[in-house]
PAZAPA-4460 file (N, C-alpha, C; in steps of 0.05 Angstrom, whole numbers, plus 32768, in hexadecimal, padded with zeros to 4 digits):
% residues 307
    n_x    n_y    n_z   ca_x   ca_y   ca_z    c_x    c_y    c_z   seq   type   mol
   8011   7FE8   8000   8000   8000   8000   8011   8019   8000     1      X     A
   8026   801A   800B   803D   8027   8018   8044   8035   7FFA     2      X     A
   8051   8025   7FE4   8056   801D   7FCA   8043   8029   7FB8     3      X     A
   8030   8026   7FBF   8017   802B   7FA7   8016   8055   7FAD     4      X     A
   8013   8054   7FC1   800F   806C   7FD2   8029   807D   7FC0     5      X     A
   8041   807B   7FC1   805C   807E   7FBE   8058   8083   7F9F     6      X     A
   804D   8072   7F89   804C   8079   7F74   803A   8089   7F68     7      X     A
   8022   808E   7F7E   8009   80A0   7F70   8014   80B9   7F7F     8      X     A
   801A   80BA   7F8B   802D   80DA   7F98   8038   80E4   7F83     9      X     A
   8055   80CF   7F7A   806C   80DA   7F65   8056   80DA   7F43    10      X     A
   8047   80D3   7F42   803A   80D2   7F26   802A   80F3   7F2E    11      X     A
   801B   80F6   7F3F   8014   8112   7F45   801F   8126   7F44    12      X     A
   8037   811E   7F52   8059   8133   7F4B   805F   8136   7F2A    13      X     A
   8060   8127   7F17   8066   812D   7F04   8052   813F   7EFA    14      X     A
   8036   8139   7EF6   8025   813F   7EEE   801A   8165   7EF1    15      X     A
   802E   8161   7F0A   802E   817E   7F1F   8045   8188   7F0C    16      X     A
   805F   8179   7F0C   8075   8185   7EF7   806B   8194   7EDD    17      X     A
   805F   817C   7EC8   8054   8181   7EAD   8041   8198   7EAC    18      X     A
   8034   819C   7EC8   802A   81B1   7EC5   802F   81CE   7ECB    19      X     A
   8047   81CE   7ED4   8056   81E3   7EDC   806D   81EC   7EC6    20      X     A
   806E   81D4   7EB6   807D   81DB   7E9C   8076   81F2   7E8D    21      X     A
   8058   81E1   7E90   8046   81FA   7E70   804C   8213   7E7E    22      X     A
   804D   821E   7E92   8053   8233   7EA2   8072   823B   7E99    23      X     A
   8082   822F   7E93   809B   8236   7E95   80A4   8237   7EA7    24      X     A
   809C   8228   7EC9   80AC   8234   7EDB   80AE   8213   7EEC    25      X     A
   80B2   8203   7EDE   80BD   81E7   7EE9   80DF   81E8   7EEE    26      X     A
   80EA   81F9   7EE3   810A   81F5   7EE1   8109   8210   7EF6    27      X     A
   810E   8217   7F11   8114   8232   7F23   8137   8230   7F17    28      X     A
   8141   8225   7F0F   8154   8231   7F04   8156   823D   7EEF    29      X     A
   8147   8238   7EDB   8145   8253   7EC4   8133   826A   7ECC    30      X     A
   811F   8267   7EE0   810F   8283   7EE3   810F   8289   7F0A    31      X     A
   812A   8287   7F09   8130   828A   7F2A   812A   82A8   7F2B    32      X     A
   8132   82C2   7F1C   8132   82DA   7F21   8117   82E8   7F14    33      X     A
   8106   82DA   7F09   80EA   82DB   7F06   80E0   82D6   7F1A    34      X     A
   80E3   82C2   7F25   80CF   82B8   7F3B   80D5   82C8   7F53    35      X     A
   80F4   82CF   7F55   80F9   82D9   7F6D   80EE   82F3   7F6C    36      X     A
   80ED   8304   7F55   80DB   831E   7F52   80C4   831E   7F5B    37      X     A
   80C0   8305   7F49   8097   830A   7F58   8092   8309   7F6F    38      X     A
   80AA   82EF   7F82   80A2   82E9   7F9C   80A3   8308   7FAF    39      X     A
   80BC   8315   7FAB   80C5   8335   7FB2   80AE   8345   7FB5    40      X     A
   809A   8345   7F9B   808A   8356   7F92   806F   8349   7FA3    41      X     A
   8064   8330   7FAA   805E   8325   7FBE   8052   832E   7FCF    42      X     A
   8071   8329   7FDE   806E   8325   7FFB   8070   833F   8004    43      X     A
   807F   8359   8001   8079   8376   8006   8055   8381   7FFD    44      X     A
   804F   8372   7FF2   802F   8375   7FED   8021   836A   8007    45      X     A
   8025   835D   800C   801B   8349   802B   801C   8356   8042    46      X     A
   8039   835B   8042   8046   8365   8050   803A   8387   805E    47      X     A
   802E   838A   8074   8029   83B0   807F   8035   83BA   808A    48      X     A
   803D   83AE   80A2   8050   83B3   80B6   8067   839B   80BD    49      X     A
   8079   83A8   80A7   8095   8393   80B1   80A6   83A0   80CE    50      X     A
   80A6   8389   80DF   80B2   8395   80F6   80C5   8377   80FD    51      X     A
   80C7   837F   8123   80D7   8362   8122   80C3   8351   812D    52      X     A
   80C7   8338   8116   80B2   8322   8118   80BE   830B   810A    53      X     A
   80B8   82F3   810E   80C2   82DF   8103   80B3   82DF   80E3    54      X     A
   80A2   82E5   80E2   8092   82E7   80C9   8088   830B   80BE    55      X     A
   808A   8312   80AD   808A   8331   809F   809A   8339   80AC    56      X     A
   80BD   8332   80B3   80CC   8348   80C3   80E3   833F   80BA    57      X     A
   80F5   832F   80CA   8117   832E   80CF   811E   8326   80BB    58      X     A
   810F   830E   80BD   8116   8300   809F   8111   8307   8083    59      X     A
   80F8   8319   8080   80F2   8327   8069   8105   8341   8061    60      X     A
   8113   8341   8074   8125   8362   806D   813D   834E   8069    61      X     A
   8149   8334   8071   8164   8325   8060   815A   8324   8043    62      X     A
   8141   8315   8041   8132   8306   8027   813C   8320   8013    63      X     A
   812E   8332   801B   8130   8346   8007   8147   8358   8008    64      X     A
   8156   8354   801A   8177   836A   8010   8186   8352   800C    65      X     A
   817F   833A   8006   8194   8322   7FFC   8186   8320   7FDF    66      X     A
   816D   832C   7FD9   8163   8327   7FBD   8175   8333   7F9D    67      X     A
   8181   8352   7FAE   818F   8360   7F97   817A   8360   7F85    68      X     A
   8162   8366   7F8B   8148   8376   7F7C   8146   839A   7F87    69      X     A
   813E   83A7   7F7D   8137   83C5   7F84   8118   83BE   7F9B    70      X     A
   811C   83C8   7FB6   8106   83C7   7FCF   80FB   83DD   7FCD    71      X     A
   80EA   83E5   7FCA   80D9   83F6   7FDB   80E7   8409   7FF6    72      X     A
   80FA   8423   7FF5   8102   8418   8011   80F5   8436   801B    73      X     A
   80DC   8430   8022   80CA   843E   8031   80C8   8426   8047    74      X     A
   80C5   840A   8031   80B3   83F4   8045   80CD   83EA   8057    75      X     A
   80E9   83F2   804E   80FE   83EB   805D   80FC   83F7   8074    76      X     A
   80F6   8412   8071   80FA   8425   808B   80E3   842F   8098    77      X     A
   80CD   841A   8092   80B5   8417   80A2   80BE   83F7   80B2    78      X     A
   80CA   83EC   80B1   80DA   83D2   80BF   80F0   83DB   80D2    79      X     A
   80FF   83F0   80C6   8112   83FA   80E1   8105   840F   80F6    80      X     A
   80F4   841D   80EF   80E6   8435   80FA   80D2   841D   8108    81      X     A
   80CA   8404   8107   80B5   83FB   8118   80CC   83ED   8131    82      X     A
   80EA   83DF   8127   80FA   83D2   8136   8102   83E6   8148    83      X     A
   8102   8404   8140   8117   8416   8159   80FC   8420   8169    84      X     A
   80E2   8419   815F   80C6   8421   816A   80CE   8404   818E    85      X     A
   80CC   83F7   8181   80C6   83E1   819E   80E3   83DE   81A5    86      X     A
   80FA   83E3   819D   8112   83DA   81A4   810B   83F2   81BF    87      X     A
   810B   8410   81BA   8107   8425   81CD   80EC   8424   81DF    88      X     A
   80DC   8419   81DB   80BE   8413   81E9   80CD   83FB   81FE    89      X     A
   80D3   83EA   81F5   80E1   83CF   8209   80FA   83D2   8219    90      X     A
   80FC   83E8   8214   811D   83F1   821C   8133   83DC   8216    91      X     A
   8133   83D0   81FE   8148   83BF   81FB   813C   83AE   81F2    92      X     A
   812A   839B   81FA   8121   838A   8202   8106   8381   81E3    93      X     A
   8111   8364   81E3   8109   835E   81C1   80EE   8342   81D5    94      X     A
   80FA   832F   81E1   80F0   8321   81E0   80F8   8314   8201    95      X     A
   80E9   830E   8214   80E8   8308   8234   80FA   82E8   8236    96      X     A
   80EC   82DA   821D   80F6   82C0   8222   8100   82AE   820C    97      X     A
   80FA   82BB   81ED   810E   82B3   81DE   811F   82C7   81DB    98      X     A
   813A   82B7   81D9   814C   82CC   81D1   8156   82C9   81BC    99      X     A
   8151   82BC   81A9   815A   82B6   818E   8149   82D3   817C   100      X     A
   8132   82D6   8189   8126   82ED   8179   8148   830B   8179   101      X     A
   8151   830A   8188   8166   831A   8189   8176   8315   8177   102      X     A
   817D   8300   8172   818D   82F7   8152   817B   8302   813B   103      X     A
   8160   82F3   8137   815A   82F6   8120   8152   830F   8119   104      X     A
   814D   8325   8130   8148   833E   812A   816D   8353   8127   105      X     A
   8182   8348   812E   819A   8350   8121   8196   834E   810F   106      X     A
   818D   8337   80FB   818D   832B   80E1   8182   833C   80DC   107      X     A
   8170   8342   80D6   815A   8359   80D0   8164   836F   80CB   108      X     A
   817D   8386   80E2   8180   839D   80E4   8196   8396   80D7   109      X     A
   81A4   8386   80D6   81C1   8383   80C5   81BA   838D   80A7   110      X     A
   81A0   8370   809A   819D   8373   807E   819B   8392   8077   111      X     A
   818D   83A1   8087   8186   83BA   8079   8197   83D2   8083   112      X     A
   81C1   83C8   8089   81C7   83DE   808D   81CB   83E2   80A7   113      X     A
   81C2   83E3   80BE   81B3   83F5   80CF   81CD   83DD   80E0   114      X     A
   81CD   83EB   80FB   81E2   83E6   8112   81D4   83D6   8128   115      X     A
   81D3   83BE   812B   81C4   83AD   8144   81D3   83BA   815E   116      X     A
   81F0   83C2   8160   81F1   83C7   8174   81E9   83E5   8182   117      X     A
   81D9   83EE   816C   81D4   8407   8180   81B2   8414   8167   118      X     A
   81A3   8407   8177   8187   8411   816B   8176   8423   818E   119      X     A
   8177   843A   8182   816C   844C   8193   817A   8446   81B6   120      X     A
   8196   8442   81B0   81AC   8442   81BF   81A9   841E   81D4   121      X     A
   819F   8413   81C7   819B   83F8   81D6   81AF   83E2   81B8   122      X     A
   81BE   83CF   81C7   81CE   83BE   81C1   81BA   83A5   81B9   123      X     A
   81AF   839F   81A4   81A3   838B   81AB   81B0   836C   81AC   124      X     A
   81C3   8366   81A1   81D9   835C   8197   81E1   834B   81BA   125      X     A
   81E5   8356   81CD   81E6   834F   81E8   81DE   833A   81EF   126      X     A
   81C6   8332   81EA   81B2   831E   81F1   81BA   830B   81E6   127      X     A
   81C6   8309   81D1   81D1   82F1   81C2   81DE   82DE   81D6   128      X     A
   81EC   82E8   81E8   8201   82DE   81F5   81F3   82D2   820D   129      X     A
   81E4   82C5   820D   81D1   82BD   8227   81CB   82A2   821E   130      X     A
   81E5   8295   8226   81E6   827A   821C   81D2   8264   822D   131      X     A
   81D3   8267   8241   81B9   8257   8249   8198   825E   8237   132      X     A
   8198   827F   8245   8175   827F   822B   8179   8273   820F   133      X     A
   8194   8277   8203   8191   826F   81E3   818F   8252   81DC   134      X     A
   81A2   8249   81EA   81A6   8228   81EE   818E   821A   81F2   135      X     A
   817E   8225   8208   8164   821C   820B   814E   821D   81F6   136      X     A
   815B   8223   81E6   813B   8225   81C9   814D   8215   81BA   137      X     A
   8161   8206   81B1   816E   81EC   81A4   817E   8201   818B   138      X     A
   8186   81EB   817C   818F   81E8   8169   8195   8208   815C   139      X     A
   8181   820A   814D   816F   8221   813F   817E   8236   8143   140      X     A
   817B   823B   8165   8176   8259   816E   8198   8262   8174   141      X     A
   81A6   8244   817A   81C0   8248   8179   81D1   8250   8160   142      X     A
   81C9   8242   814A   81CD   8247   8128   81C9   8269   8127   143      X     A
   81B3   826A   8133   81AC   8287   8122   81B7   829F   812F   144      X     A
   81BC   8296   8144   81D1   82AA   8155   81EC   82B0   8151   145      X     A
   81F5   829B   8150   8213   8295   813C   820D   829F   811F   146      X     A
   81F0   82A1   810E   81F3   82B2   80F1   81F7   82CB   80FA   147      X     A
   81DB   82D8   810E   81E3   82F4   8110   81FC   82FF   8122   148      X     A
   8209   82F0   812C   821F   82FE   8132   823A   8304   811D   149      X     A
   8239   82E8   810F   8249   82EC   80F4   824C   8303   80E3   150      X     A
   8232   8304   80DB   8229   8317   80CB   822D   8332   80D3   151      X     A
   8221   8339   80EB   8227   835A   80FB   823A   8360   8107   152      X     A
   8254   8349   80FB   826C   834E   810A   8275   8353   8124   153      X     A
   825E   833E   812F   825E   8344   815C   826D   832E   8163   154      X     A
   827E   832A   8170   8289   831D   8180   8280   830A   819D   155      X     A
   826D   82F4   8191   826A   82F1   81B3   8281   82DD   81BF   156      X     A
   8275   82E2   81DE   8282   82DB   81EF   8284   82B7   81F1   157      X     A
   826A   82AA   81E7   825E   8296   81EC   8260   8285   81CF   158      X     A
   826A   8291   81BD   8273   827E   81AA   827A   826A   8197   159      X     A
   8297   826C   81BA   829E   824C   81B0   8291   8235   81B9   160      X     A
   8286   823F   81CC   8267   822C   81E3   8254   8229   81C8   161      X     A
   8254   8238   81C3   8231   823A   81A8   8238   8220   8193   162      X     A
   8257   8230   818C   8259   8211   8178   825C   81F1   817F   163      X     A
   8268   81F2   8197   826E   81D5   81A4   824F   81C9   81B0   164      X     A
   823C   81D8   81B2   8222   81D0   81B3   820F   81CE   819E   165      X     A
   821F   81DC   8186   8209   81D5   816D   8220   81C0   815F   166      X     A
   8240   81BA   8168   8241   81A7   815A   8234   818D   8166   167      X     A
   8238   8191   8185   822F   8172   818E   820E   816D   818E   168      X     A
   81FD   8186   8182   81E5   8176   817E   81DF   8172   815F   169      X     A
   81EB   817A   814D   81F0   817A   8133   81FA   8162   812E   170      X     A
   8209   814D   813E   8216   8135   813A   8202   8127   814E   171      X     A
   81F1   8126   815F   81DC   8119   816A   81CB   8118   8156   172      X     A
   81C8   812C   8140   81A7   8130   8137   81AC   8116   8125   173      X     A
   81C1   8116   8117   81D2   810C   80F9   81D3   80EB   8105   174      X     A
   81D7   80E7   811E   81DA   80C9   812A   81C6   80BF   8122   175      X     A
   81AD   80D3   8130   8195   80BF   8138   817B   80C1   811B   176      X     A
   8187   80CD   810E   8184   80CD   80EE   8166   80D4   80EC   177      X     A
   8163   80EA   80FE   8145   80FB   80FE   8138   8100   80EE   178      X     A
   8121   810A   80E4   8118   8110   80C7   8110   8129   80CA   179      X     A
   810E   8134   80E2   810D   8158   80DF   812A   8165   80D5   180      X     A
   8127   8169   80B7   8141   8176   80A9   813F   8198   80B2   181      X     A
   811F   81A0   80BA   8128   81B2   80BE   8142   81C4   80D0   182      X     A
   8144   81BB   80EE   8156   81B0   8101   8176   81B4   80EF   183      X     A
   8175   819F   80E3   8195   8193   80D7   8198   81AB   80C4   184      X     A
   8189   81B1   80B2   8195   81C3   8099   8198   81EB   80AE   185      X     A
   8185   81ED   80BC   818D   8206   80CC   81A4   8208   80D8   186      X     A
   81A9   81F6   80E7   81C1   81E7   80FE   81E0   81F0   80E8   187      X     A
   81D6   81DF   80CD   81EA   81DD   80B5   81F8   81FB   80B5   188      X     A
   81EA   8209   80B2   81E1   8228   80AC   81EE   8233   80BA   189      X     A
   81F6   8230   80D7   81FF   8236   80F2   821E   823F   80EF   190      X     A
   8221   821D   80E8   823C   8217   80DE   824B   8218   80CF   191      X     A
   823F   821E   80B9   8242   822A   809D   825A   8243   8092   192      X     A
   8258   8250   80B5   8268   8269   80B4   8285   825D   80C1   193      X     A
   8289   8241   80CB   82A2   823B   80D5   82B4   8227   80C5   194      X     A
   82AA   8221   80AB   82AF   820C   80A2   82CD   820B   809B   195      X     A
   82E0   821C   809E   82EE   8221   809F   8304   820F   80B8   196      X     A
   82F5   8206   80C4   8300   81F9   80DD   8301   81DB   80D2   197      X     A
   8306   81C9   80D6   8306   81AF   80CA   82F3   8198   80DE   198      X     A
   82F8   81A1   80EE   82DA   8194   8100   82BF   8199   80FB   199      X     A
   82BC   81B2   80F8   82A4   81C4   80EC   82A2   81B1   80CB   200      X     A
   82B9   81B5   80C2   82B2   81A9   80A3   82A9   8191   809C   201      X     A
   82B3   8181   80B4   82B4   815F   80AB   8293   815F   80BA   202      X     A
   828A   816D   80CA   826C   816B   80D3   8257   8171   80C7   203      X     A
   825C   8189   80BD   824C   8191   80A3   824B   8179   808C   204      X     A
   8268   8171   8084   825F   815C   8066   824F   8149   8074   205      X     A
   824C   813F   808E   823C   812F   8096   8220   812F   8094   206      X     A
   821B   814C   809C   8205   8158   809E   81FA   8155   8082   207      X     A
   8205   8162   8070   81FE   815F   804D   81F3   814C   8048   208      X     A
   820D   8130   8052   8201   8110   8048   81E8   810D   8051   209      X     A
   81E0   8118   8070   81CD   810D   806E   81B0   811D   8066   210      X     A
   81AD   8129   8063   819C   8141   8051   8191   8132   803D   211      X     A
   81AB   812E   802B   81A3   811B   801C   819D   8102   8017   212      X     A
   819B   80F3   802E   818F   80DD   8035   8174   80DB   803A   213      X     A
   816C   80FC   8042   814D   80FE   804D   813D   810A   8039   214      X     A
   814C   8114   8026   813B   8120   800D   8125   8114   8008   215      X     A
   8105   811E   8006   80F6   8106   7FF8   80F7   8100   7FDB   216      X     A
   80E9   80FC   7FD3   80E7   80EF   7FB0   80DF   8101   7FA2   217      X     A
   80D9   8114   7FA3   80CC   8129   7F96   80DD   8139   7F91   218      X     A
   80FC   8142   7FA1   8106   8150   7F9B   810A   8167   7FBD   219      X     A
   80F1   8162   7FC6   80EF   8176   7FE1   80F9   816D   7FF8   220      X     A
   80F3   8174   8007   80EE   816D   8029   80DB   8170   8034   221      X     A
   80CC   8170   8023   80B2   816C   8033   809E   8182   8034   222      X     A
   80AB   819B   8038   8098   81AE   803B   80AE   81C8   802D   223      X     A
   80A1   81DE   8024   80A6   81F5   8023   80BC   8200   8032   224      X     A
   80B9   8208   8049   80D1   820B   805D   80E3   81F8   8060   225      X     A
   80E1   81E1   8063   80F5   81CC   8061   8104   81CD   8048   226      X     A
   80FA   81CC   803B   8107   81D3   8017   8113   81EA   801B   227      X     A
   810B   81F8   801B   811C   8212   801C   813C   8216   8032   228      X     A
   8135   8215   8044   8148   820A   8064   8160   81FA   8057   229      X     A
   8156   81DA   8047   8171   81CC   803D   817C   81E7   802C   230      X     A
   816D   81F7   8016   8178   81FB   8005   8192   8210   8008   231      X     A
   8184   8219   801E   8193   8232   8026   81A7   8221   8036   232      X     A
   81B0   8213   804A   81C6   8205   8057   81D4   8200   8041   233      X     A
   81C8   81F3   8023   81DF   81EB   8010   81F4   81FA   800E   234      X     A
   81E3   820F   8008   81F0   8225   7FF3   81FB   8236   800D   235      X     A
   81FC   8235   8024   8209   823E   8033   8224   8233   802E   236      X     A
   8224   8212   8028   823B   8208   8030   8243   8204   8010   237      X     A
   8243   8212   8004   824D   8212   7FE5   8244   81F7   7FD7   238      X     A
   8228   81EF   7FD1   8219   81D9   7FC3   820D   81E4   7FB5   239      X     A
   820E   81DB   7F9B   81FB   81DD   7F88   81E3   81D4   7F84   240      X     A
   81CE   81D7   7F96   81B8   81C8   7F8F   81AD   81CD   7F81   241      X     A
   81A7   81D3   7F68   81AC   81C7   7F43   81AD   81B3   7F3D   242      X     A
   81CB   81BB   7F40   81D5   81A8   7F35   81EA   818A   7F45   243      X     A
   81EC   818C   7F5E   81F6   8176   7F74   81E4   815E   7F71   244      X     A
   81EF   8147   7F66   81DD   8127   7F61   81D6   811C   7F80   245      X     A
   81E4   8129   7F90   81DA   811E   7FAC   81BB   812C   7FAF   246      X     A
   81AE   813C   7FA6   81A2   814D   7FA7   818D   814C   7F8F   247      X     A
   818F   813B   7F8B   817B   813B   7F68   8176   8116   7F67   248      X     A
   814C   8127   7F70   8142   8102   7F70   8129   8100   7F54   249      X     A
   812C   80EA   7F4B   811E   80F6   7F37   811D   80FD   7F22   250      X     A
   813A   810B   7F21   813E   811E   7F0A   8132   813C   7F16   251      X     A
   812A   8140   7F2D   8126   815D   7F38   8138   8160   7F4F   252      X     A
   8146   817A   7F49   815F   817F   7F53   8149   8189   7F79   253      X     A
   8158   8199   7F88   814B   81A1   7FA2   8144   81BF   7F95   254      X     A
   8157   81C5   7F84   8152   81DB   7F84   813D   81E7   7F74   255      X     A
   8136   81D7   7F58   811D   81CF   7F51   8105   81CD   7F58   256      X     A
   810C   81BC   7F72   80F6   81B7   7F78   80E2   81C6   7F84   257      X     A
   80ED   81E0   7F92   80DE   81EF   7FA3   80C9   8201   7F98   258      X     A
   80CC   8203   7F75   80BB   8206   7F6E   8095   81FE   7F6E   259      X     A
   8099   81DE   7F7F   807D   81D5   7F79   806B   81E8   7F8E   260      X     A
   8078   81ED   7FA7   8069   8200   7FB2   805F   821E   7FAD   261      X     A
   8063   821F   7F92   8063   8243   7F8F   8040   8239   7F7C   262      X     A
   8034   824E   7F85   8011   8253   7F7E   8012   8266   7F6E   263      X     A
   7FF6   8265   7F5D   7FEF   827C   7F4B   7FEE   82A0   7F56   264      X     A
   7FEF   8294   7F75   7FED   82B8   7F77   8013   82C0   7F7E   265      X     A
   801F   82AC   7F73   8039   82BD   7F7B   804C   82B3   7F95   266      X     A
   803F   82A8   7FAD   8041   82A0   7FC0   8049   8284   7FBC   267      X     A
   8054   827B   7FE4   8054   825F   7FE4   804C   8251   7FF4   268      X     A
   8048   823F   7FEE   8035   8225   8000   803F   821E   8013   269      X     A
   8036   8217   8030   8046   8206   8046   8051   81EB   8038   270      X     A
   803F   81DE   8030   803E   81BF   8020   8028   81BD   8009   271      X     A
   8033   81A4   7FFA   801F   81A0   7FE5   8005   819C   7FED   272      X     A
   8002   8192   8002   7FE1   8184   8016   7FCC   81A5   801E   273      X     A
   7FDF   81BC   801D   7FCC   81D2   8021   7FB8   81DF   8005   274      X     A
   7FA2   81E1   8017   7F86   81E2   8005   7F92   81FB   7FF2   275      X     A
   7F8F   81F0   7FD2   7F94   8200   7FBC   7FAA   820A   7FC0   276      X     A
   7FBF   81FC   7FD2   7FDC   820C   7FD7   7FE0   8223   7FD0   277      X     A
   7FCA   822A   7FEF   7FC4   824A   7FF8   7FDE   8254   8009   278      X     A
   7FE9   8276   8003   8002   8274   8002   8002   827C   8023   279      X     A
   801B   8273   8029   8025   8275   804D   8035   8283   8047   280      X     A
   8035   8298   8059   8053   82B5   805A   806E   82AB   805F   281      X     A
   806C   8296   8072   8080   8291   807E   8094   8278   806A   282      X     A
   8085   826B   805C   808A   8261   8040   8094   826E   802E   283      X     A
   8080   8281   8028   8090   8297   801F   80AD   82A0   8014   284      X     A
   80A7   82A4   8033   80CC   82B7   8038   80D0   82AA   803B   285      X     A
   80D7   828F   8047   80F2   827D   8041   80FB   826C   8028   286      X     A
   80DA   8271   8011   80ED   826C   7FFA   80FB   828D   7FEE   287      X     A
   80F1   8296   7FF6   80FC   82B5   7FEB   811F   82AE   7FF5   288      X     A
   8123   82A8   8006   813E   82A5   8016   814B   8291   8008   289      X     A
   813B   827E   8001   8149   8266   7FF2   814E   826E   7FDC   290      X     A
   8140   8279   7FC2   8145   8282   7FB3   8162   8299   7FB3   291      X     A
   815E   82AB   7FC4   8172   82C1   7FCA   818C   82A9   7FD1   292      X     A
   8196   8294   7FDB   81AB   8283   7FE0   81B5   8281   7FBE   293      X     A
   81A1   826C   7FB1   81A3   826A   7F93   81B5   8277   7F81   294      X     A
   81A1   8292   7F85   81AE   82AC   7F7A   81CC   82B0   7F7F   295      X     A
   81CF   82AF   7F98   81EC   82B7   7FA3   81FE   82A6   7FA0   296      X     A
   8200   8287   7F9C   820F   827F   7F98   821A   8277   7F81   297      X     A
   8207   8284   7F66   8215   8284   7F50   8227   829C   7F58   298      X     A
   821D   82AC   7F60   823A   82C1   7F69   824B   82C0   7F75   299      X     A
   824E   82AB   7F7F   8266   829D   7F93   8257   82B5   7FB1   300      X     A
   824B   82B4   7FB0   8242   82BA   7FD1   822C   82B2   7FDA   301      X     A
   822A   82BA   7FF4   821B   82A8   8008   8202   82B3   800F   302      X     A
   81EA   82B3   8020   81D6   82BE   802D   81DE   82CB   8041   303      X     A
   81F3   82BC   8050   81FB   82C1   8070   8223   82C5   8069   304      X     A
   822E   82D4   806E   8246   82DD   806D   824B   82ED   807C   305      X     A
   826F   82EA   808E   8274   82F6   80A0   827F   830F   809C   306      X     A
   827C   8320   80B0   8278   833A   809F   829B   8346   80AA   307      X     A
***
């Protein structure tokens, strides 16, 4: 049944392909900077008040100063004018009990320019270093703390702690051969900026192998965000997902593939299973991000680079 199931899926997938042909937009590598226009044009439509938020905020101000498209930058500086609004209302103060929101809102003020360490004279950048709160939200929140410090050229204190805890759960995750890639390809992402170290490197190719071990048949991971997440860890770590055969099931590369989630209005789907794959923001922007990886590494650069 298992079998039968398995072949009316992948026959649906093609069918989904062939029809995305007549479209011209089955190959995201010939119409990557099409698509990425429209998605641009999008999601600032959606979008009213970009502030700091996990969704219309931090991440939409990388998406779009990693796009190298022309922004709107009214809607830029309605995103910093709302961040120095609550950064000065909170006196500092982003978030009580996550502290990773402090990373991803660096991310945010970095992309567009602007100085994390001094928004309406508060450091936000500080918080990073609160290795127990960060540690306590896993994987993720450690990765992304280690991006935004990279990037805004901060120095923490806590570090070399950050990495010896995302390597040793980065080699737990890879043991016990998990199937949340989301986890492993962020984690990847973390590390991405040390690879330079040879411990860091031989963990990462690990990490890769197994990525690609979990790929499904379609080409994805499963969902929108997960697709996107590997894509961007690739291409963090200089992979071609195009064109890398570890990475291409099918005959649909990963990078390909993220196309099946994009809908008639422009947008993207959580998963194929959502009604009329009605579009999710948060889908969205992380193929916007994935795409923006793509982009950059035919340029020999990265999403996340140390500054």
């Amino acid at each position: 049944m298992k079998r039968v199931r398995k072949i009316i899926a992948l026959s649906l997938i093609a069918v989904m392909m062939l029809t995305l042909s007549s479209c011209g937009q089955v190959k995201l590598s010939e119409n990557l900077d099409k698509v990425k226009q429209e998605t641009v044009e999008y999601i600032v439509q959606q979008v009213e008040e970009p502030g700091i938020a996990s969704v219309g905020g931090d991440w939409l101000m990388r998406a779009l100063a990693m796009s190298g498209l022309d922004v709107d930058e009214d809607f830029v500086s309605l995103y910093y004018d709302n961040v120095r609004a609550k950064v000065k209302s909170e006196e500092g103060k982003i978030h009580d009990k996550y502290y990773s929101d402090y990373a991803r809102a660096t991310i945010g003020v970095v992309s567009i320019g602007k100085d994390p360490t001094d928004i309406e004279g508060y450091d936000i950048t500080k918080s990073m270093d609160n290795y127990k709160e960060i540690t306590d939200q896993g994987m993720t929140a450690v990765a992304y703390t280690l991006v935004a410090a990279n990037i805004a050229g901060v120095k923490l204190d806590n570090e070399e702690a950050y990495l010896n805890y995302l390597k040793k759960e980065v080699k737990s995750f890879i043991d016990s051969g998990k199937k949340d890639t989301d986890y492993l390809s962020m984690s990847l992402v973390g590390l991405s900026l040390y690879t330079d170290r040879e411990d860091i490197k031989a963990l990462s190719d690990q990490g890769v192998e197994q990525l690609s071990k979990l790929q499904d048949e379609d080409g994805t991971f499963g969902s929108c965000e997960s697709t996107a997440e590997a894509i961007i860890a690739l291409s963090q770590l200089k992979i071609d997902v195009f064109e890398d055969s570890r990475f291409v099931k099918n005959d649909v590369s990963l990078g390909d593939s993220l196309i099946i989630y994009r809908n008639d209005e422009g947008g993207f789907a959580h998963t194929l299973e959502t009604d009329d794959k009605e579009t999710d923001l948060m889908s969205t922007e992380r193929a916007l991000l994935a795409m923006d990886s793509m982009s950059l590494f035919k340029e020999g650069k990265a999403l996340y680079e140390r500054k």
